[in-house]
C-alpha positions in Angstrom: 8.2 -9.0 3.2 8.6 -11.3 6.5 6.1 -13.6 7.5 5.6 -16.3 9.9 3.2 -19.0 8.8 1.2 -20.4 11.7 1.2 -24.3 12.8 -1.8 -24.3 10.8 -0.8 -23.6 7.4 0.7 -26.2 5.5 4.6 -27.1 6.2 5.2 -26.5 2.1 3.9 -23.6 2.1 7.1 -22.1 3.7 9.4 -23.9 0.6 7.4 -22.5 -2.1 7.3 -18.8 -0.4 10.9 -18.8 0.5 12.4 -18.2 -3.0 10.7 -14.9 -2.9 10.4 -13.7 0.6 11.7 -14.0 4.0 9.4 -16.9 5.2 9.2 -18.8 8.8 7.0 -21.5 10.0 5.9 -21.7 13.7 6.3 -25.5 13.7 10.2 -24.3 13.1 9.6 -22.4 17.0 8.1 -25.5 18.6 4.5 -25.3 20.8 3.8 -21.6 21.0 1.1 -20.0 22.6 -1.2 -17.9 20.1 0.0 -14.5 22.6 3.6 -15.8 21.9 3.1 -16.0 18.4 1.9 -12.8 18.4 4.6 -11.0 20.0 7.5 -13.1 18.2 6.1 -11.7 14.5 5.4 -8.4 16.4 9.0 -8.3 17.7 11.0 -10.0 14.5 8.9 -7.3 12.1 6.8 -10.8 10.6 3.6 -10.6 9.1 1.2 -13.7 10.8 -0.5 -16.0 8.5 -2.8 -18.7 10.0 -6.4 -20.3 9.5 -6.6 -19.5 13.6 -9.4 -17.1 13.7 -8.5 -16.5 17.6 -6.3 -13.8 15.9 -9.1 -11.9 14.7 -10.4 -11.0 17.8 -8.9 -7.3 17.8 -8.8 -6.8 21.9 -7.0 -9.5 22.3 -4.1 -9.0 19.3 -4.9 -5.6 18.0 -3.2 -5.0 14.6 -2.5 -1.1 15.1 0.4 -2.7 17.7 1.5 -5.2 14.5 3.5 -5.6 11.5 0.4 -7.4 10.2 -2.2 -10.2 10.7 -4.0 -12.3 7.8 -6.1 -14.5 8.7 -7.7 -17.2 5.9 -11.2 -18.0 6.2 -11.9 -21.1 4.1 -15.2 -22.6 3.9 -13.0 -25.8 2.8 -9.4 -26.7 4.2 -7.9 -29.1 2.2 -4.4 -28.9 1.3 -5.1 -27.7 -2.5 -7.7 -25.2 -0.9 -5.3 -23.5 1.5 -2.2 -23.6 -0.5 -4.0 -22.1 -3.8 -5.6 -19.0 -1.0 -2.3 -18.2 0.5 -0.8 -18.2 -2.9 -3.1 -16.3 -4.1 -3.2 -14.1 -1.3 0.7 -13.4 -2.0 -0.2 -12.2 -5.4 -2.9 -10.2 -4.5 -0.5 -8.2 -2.3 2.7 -8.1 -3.8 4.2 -4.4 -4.2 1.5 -3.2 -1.8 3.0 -5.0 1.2 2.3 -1.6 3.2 -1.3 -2.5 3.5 -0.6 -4.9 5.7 1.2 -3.0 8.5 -1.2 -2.3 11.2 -4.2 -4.5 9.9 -6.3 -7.4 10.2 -7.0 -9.4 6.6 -9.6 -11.9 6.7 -9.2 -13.5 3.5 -12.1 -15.7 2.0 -12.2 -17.6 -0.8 -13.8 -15.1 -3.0 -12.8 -11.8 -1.3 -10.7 -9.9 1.3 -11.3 -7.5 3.8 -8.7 -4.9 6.0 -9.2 -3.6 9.0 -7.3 -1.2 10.7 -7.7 0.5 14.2 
């Protein structure tokens, strides 16, 4: 799987993820606009991971159009908090990376949810 890691998402997050898939950081790309973002995951075949929650807003970055958008909804965002969810999130979804194309995951700390168009 590709991915992209938002801004957002802790920088070592992309180290630890990297061993195992093809993982990119947006602070890599410089100051990009969310839209930007959107279409450089869309365009390079990169699933988006970010605490943004702009990017759930499915008129503005509908997933149908998208390799993928997950989108972590923490009640808490502390380092441990967001590194444990992503990683988690990555073993959740491993051999079932095809859920992800055309869908919007809010991820919580005790659930998940998909949405597709």
């Amino acid at each position: 799987m590709k991915c992209l890691l938002d801004a957002n998402l802790p920088e070592r997050l992309v180290s630890i993820i990297q061993g195992r898939y093809d993982a990119d950081c947006k602070k890599d790309q410089g100051h990009l606009s969310d839209k930007e973002i959107y279409e450089i995951c869309k365009k390079e075949g990169r699933v988006l991971l970010t605490l943004d929650t702009d990017f759930s807003n499915r008129l503005l970055y509908p997933p149908h159009q998208h390799p993928g958008i997950v989108v972590f909804r923490l009640s808490r965002q502390s380092l441990k908090q967001v590194t444990l969810a992503v990683l988690n999130f990555f073993e959740t979804f491993k051999n079932q990376w095809n859920l992800l194309e055309g869908s919007l995951v809010t991820i919580r700390e005790d659930r998940f949810r998909i949405y597709r168009d």
